[in-house]
PDB file with one MODEL, atoms N, CA, C and O in Angstrom:
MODEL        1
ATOM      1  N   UNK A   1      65.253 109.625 -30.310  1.00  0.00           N
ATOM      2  CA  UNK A   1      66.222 108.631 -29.898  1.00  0.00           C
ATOM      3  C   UNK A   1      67.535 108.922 -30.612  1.00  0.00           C
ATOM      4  O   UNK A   1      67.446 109.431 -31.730  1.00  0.00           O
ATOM      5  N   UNK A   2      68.616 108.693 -30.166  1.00  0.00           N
ATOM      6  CA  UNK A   2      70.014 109.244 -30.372  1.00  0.00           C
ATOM      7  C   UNK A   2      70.696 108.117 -31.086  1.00  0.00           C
ATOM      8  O   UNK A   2      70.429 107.111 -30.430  1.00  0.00           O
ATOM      9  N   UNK A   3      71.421 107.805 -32.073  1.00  0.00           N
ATOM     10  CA  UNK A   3      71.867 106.582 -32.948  1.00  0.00           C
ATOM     11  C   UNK A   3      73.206 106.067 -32.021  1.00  0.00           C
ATOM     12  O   UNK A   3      74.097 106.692 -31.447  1.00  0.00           O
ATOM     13  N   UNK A   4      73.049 105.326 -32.093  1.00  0.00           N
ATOM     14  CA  UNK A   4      73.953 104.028 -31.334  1.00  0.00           C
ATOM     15  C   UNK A   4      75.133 103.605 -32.207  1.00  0.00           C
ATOM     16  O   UNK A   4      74.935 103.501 -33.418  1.00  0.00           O
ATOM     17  N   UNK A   5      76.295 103.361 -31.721  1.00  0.00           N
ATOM     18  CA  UNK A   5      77.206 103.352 -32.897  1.00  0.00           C
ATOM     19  C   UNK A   5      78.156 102.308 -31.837  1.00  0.00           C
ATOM     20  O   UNK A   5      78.364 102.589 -30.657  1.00  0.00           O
ATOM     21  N   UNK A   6      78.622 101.186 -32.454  1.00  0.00           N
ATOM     22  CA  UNK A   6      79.350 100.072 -31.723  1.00  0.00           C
ATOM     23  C   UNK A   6      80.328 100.233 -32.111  1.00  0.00           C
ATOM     24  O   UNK A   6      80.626 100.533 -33.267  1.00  0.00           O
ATOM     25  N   UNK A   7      81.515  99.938 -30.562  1.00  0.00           N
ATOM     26  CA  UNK A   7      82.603 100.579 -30.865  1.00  0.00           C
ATOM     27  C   UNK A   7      83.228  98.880 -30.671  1.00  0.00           C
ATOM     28  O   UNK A   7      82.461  97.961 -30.384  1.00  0.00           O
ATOM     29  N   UNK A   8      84.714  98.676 -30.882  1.00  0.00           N
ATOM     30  CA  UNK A   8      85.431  97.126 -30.445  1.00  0.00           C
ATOM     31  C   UNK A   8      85.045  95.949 -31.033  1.00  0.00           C
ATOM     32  O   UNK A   8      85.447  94.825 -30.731  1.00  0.00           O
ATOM     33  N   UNK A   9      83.879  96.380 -32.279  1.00  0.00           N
ATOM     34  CA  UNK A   9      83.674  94.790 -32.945  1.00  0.00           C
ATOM     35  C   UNK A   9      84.281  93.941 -33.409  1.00  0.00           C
ATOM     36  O   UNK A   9      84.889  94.147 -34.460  1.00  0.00           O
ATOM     37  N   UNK A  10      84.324  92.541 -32.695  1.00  0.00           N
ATOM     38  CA  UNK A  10      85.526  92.023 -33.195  1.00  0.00           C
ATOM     39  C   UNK A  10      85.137  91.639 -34.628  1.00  0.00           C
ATOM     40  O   UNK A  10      84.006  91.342 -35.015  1.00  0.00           O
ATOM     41  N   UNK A  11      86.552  91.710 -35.533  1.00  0.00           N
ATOM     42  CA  UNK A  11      86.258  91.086 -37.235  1.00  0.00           C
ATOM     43  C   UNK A  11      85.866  89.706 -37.189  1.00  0.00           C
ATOM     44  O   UNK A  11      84.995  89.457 -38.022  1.00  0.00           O
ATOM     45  N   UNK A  12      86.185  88.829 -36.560  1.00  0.00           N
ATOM     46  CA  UNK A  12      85.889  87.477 -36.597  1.00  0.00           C
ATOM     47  C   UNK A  12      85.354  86.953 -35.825  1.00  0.00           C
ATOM     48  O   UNK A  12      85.812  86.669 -34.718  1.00  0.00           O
ATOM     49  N   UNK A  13      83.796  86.598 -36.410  1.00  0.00           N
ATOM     50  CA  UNK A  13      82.479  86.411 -35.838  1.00  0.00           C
ATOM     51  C   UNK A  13      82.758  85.246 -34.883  1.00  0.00           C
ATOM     52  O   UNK A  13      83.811  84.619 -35.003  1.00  0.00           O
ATOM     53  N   UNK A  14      81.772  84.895 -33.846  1.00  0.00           N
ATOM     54  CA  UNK A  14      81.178  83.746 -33.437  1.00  0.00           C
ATOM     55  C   UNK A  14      80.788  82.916 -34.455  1.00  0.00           C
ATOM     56  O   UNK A  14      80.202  83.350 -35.446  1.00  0.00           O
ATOM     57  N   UNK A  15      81.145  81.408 -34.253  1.00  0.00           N
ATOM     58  CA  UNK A  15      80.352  80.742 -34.889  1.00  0.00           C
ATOM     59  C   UNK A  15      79.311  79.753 -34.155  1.00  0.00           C
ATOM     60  O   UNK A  15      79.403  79.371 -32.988  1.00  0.00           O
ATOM     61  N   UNK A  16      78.110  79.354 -35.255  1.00  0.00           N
ATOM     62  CA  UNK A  16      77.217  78.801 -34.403  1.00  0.00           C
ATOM     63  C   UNK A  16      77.457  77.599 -33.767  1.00  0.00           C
ATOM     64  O   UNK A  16      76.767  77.228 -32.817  1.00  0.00           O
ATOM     65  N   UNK A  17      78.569  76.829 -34.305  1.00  0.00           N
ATOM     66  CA  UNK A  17      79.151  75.804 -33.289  1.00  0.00           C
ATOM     67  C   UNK A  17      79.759  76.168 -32.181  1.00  0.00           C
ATOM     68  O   UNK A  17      79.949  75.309 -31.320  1.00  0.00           O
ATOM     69  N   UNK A  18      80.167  77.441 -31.983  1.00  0.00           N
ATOM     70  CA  UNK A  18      80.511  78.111 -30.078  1.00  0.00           C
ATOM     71  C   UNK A  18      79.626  78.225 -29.868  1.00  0.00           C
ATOM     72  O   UNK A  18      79.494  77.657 -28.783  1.00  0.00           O
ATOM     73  N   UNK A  19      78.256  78.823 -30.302  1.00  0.00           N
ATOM     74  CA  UNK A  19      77.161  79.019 -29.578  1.00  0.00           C
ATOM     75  C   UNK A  19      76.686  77.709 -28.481  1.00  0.00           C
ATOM     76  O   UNK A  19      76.664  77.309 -27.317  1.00  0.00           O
ATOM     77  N   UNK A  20      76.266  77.375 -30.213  1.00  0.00           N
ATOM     78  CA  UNK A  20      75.667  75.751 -29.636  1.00  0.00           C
ATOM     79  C   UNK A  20      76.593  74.851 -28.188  1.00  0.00           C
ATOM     80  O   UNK A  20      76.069  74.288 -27.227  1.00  0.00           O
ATOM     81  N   UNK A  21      78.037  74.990 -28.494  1.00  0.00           N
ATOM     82  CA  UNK A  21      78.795  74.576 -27.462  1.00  0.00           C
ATOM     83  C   UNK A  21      78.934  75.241 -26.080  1.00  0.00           C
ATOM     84  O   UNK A  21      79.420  74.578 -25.164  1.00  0.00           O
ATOM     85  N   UNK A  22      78.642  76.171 -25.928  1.00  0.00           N
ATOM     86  CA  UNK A  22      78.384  77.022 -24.824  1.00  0.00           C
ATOM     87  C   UNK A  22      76.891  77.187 -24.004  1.00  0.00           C
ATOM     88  O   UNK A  22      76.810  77.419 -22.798  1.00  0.00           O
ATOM     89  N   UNK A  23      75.762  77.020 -24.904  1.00  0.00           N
ATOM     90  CA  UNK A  23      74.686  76.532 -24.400  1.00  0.00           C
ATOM     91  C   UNK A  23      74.502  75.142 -23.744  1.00  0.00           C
ATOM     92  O   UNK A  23      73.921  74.903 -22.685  1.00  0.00           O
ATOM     93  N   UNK A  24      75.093  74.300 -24.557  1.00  0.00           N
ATOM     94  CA  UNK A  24      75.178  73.178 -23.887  1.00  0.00           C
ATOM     95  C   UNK A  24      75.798  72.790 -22.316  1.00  0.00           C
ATOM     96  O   UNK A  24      75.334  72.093 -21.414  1.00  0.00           O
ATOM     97  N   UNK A  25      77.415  73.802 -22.473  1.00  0.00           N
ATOM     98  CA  UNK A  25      78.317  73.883 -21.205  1.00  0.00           C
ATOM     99  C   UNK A  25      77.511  74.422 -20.270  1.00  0.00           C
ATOM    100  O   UNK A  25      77.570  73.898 -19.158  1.00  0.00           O
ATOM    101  N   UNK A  26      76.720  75.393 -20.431  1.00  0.00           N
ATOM    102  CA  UNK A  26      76.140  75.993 -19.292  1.00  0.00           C
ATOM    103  C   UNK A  26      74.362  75.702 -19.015  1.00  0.00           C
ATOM    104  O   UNK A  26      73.549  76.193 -18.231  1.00  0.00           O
ATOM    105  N   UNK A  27      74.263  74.477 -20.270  1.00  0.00           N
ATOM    106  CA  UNK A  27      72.816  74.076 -19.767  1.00  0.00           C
ATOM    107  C   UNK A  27      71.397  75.524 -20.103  1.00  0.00           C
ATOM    108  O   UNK A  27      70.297  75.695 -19.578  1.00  0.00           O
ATOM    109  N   UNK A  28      71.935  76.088 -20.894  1.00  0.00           N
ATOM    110  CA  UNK A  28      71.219  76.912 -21.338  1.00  0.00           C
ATOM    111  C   UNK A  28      70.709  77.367 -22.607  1.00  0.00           C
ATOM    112  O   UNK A  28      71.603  77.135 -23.420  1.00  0.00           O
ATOM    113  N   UNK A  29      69.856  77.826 -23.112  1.00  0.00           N
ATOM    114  CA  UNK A  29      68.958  78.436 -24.354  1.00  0.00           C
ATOM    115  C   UNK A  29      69.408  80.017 -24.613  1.00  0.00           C
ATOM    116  O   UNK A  29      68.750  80.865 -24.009  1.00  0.00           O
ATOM    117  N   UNK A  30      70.488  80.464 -25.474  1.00  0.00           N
ATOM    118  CA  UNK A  30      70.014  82.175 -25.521  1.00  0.00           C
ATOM    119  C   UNK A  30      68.722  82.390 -26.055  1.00  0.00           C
ATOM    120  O   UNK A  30      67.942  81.590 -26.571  1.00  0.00           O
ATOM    121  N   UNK A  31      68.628  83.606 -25.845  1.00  0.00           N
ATOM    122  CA  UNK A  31      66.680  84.200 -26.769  1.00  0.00           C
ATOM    123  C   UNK A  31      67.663  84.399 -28.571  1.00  0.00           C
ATOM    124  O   UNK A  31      68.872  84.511 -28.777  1.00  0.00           O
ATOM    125  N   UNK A  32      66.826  84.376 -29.273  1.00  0.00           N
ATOM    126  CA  UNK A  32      66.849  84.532 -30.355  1.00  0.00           C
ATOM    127  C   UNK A  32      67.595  86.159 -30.810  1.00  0.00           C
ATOM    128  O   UNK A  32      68.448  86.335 -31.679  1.00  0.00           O
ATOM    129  N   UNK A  33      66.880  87.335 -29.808  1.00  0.00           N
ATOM    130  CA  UNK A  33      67.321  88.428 -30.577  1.00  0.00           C
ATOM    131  C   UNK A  33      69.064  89.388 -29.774  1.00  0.00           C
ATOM    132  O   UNK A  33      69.542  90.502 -29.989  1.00  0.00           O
ATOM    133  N   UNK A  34      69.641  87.842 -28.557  1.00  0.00           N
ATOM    134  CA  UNK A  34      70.675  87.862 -27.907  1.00  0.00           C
ATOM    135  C   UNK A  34      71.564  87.363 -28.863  1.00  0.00           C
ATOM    136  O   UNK A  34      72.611  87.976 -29.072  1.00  0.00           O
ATOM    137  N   UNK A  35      71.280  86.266 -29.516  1.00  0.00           N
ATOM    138  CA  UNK A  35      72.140  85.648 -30.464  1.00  0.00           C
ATOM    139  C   UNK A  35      72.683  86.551 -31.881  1.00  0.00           C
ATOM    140  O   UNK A  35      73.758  86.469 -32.475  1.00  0.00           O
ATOM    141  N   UNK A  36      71.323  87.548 -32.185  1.00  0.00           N
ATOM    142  CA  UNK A  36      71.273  88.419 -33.401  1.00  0.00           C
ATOM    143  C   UNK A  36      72.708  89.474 -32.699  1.00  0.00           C
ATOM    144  O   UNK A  36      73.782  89.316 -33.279  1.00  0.00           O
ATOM    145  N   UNK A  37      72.690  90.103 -31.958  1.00  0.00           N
ATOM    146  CA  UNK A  37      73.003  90.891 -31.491  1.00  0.00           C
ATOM    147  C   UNK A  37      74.731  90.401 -30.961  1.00  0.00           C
ATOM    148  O   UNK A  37      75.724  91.085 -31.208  1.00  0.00           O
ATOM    149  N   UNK A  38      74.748  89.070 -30.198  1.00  0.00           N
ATOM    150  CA  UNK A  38      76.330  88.723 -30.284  1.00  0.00           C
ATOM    151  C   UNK A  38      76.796  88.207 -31.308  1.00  0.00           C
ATOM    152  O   UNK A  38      77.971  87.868 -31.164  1.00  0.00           O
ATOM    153  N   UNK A  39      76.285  87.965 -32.474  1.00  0.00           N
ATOM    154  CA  UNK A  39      76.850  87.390 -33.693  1.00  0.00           C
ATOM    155  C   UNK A  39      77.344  88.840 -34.676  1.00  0.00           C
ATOM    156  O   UNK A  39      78.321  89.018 -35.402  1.00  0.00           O
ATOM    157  N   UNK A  40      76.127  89.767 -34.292  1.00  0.00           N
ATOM    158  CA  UNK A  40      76.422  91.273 -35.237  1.00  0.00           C
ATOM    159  C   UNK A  40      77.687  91.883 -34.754  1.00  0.00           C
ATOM    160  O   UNK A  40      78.661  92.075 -35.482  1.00  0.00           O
ATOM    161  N   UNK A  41      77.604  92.291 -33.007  1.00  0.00           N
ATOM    162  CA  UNK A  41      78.450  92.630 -32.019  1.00  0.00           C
ATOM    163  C   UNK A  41      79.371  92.094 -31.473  1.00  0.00           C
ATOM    164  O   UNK A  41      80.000  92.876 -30.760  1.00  0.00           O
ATOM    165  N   UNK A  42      79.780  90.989 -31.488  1.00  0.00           N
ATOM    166  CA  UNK A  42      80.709  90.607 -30.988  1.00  0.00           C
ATOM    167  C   UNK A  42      82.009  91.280 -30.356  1.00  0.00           C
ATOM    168  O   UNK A  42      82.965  91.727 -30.989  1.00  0.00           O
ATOM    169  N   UNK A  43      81.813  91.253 -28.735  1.00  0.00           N
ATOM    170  CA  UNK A  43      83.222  91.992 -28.112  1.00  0.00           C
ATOM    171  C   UNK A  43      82.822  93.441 -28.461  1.00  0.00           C
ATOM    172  O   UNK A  43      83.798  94.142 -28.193  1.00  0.00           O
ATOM    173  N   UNK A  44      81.609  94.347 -29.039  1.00  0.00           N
ATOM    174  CA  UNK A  44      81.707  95.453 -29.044  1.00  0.00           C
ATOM    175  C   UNK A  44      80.798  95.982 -28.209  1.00  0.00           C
ATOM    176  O   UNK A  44      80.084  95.126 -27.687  1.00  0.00           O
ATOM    177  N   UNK A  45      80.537  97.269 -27.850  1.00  0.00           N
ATOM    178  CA  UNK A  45      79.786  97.941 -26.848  1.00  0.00           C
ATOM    179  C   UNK A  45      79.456  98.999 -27.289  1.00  0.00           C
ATOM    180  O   UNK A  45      80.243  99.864 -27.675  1.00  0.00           O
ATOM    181  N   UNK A  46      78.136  99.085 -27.292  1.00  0.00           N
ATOM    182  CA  UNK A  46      77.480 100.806 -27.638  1.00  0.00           C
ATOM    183  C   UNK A  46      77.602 101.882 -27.121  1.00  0.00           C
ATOM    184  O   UNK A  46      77.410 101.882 -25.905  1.00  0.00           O
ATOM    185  N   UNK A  47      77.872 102.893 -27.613  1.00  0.00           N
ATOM    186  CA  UNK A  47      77.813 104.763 -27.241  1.00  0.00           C
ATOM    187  C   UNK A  47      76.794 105.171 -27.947  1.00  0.00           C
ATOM    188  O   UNK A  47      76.368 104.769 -29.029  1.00  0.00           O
ATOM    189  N   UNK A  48      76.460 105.943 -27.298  1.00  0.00           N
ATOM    190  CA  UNK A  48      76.243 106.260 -26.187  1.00  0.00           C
ATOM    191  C   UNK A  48      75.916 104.773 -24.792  1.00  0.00           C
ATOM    192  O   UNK A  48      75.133 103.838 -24.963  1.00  0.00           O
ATOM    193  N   UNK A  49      76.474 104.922 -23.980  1.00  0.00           N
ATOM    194  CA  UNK A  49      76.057 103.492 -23.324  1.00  0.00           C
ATOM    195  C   UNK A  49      75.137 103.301 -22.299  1.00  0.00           C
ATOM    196  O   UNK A  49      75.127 102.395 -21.466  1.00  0.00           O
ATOM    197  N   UNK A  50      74.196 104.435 -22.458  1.00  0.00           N
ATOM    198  CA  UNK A  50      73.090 104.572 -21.796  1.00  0.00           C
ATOM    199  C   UNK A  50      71.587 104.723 -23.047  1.00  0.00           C
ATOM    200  O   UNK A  50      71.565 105.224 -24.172  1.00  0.00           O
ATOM    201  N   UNK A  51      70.466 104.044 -22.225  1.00  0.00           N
ATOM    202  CA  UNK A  51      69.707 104.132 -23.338  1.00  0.00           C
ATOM    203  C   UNK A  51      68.396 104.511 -22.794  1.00  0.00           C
ATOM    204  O   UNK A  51      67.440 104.681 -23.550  1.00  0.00           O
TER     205      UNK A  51
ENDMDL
END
């Protein structure tokens, strides 16, 4: 497997009060390891961008 390297992360995280406020707006639950992943990533995107 080829290492993944995120490019565009934004410096200033999500916080869990947008989360929470955005689940609510849209009546929805993220999964647990979606939340890991937009809180780490935020606004960034992996390269290679195929997996």
């Amino acid at each position: 497997m080829s290492h993944i390297t995120w490019i565009n992360v934004n410096e200033k995280r999500v916080t869990d009060d947008q989360i929470k406020q955005l689940e609510q707006y849209l009546n929805i639950k993220f999964p647990n390891d979606f939340l890991e992943c937009v809180q780490e990533y935020d606004g960034g995107y992996p390269t290679p961008d195929t997996f």
